[in-house]
N, C-alpha and C positions, 0 to 999 in steps of 0.2 A: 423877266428872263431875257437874258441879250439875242439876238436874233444873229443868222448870218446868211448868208445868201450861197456860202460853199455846203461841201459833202458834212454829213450828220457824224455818227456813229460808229466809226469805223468801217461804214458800209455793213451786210448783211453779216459778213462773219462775225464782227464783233457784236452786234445787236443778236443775232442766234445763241452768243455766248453766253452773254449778260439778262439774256431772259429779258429784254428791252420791251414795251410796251409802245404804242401810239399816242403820244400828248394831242388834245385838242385844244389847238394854242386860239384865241380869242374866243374861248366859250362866253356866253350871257350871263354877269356875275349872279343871274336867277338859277340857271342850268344846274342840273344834275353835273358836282365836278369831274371831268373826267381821271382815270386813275393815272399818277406818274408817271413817268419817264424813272426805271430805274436802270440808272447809270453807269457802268462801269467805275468799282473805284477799288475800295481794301476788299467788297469780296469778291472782287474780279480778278484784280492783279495781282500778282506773288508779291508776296513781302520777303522777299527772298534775302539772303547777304551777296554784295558784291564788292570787289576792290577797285578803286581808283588807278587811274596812273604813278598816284604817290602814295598807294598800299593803304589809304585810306578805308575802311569799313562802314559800307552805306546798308542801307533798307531799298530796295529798289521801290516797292512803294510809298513808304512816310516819308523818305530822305530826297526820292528824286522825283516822284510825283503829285504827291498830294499838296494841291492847291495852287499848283503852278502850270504855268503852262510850257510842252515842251518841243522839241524837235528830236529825234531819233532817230539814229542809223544803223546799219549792222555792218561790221570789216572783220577784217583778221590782218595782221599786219606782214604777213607771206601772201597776201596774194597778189596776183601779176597782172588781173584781170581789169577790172571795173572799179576795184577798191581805191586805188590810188589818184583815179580822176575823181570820183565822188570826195574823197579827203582834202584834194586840192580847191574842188566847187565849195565843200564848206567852209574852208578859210576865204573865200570870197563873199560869199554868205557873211559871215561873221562882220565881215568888213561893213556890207550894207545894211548889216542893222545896226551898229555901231553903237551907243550905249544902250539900246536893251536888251543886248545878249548879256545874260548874266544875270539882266533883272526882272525885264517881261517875259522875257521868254529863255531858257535851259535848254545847251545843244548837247547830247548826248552819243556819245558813238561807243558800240558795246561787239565786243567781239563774237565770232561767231566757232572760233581755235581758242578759248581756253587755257587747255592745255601747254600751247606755247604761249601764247600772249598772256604772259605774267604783267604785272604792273610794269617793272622795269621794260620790260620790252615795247609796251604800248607807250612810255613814255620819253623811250628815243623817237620811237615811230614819230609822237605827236609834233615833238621838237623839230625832225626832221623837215615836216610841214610846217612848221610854227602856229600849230594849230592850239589854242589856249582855253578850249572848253574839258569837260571832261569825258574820260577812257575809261573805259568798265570790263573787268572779267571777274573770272566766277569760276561757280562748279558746272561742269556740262550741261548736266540733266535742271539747270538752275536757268541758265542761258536758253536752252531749248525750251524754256517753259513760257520764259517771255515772248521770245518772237513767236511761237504760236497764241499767243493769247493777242501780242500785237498782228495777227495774220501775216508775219514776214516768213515763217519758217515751218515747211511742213515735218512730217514724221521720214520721210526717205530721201529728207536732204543730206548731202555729206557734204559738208560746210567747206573743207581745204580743197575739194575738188572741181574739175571746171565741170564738172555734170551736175553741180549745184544748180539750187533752184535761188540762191540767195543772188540781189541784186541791187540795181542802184535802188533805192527804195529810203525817202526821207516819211517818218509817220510825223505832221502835226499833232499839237493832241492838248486841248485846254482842260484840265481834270477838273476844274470845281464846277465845269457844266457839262461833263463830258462829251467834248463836242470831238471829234477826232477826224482827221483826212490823209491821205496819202498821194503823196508825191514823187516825181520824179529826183535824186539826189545831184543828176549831173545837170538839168535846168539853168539856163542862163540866170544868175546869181541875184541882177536884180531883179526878173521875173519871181524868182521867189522867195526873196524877201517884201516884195508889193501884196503878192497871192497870201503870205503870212501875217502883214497885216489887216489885209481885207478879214481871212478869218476870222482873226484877233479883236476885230473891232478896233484897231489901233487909230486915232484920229490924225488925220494930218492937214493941222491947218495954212500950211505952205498955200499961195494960188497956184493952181495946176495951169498948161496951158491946154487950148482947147484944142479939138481933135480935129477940128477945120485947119489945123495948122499943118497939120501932120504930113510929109510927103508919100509920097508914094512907095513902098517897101522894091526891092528889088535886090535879092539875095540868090547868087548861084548856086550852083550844088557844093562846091569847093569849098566857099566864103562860109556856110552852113555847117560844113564838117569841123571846120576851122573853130569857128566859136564856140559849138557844143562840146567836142572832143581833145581841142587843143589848149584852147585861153585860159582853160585856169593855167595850167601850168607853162604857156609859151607866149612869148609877146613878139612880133616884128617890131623890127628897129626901137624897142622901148627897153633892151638889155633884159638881163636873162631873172628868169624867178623862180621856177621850183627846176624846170630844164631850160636850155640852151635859147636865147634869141632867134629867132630862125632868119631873119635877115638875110637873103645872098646863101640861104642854105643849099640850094639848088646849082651854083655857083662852086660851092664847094665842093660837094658831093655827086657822084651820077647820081645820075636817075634809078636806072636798077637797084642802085644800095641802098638810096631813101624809099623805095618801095619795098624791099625785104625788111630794112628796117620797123616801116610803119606798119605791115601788116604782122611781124613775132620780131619785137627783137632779143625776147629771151631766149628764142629757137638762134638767134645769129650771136650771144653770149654765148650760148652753151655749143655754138658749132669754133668759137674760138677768134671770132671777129674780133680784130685789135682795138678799131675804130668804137664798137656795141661798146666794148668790157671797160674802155677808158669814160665813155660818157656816164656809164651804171657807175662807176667809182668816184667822177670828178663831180657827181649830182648827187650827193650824199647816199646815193645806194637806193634811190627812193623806185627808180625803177619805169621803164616806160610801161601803161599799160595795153593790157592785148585789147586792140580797139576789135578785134571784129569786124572788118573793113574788108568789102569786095575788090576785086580789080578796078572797076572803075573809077567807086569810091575813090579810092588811091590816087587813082591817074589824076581825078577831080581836085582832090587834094593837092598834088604835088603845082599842077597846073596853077593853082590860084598862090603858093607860096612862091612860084616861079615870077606871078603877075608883077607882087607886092614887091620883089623885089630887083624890078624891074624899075630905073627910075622912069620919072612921069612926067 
């Protein structure tokens, strides 16, 4: 049995689900054998039907998990919130793992709006991103059935609402040992795709360098905000990629405006902002999302995007 040194079983919920036992892994091949480990697999997870981005018709469990291993999200492609930065951290993702998405490992993003997120719609959404794994929708009560069995979705979440209980939330999940963990979905990109092969047992016989090398870390609160919140989608001075380069943003812009900006810019679309309504339209409509950023946060923020371009 391969070993791993991360989270087991989905944690307690899922092991309370699946009726999961305690293996006793190095018993004495004399011993009395301890009983299995039973696993979450076809009589855990819905063999439900779903659709793909291109109206495809899967099994949720024969077609997209059994025997494979996989990554899983949950979005809707209206929302304004968390959705749109998790979608852009996975096409970075995607990027660091580079040929084994698709082979070793299945990324998965499944909606949590149905209802509107037809195939068609999830797969302008995907393009928008250029995001090239697979979009999943369904029937409601089909959707809700998975993310509470994957512990992402309780019974009195309302999915389209910002009182949702839904969030960045990536599930690893190796099914033919059932080994399953959960992650952060906005995580700096190679952080986890490193944490995804560690689980994985993925070997990588590259020489690493040693840790005696390593400097000293020294990251501000700004530089911090910048990377978790901003890089997948914003580059300085490296030209623009899902939004705008931010270069000389600061330069352009007051201050006051990139702070109302940064803390709702769909509050400053919807108040009729020239400036909001042409960036939502000239950025494929993808949308900034509502970071949830304090005052400070902000001022932190804007400060170190002021630093950077600043020359040196």
């Amino acid at each position: 049995m391969r070993r791993t040194a991360l989270i087991g079983v989905l944690g307690a919920f899922l092991l309370a689900g699946a009726g999961a036992t305690a293996a006793h892994d190095g018993a004495h091949p004399s011993a009395t054998p301890a009983p299995s480990v039973k696993r979450p697999g076809a009589g855990y997870f819905p063999n439900v039907e779903l659709l793909t981005q291109d109206g495809r018709a899967v099994r949720f469990y024969d077609d997209l998990l059994k025997g494979k291993s996989v990554a899983i999200a949950f979005m809707f492609t209206s929302c304004q919130d968390v959705c749109p930065l998790e979608t852009a951290n996975m096409v970075q993702l995607r990027r660091q793992l580079g040929e084994r998405a698709g082979k070793d490992i299945h990324l998965y993003s499944i909606s949590i709006d149905p209802q509107t997120d037809t195939p068609a719609a999830l797969k302008a959404y995907a393009e928008k991103f250029g995001a090239d794994w697979t979009f999943l929708t369904g029937q409601p009560e089909d959707i809700k059935l998975i993310g509470k069995k994957l512990g992402m979705i309780r019974d009195r979440d309302k999915p389209t609402s910002r009182e949702s209980h839904h969030g960045a939330i990536l599930m690893i999940g190796d099914e033919p040992t059932g080994q399953w963990t959960r992650n952060s979905a906005v995580d700096n990109p190679r952080f986890l795709a490193a944490r995804i092969g560690t689980f994985l047992g993925w070997r990588d016989n590259a020489p690493q360098r040693s840790y005696a090398e390593a400097k000293p870390l020294t990251l501000d609160n700004g530089q911090r905000l910048f990377q978790s919140k901003c890089s997948a989608c914003h580059s300085i001075g490296r030209g623009d990629r899902l939004g705008p380069d931010l270069a000389g943003v600061t330069d352009r812009r007051e201050r006051a405006w990139l702070a109302s900006y940064i803390a709702d810019s769909g509050k400053m679309r919807e108040q009729g902002d020239a400036v909001a309504i042409a960036l939502h339209n000239k950025y494929k409509k993808i949308g900034m999302p509502y970071l949830a950023l304090g005052s400070s946060d902000i001022a932190d923020l804007i400060s170190y995007l002021q630093t950077r371009s600043t020359p040196q």
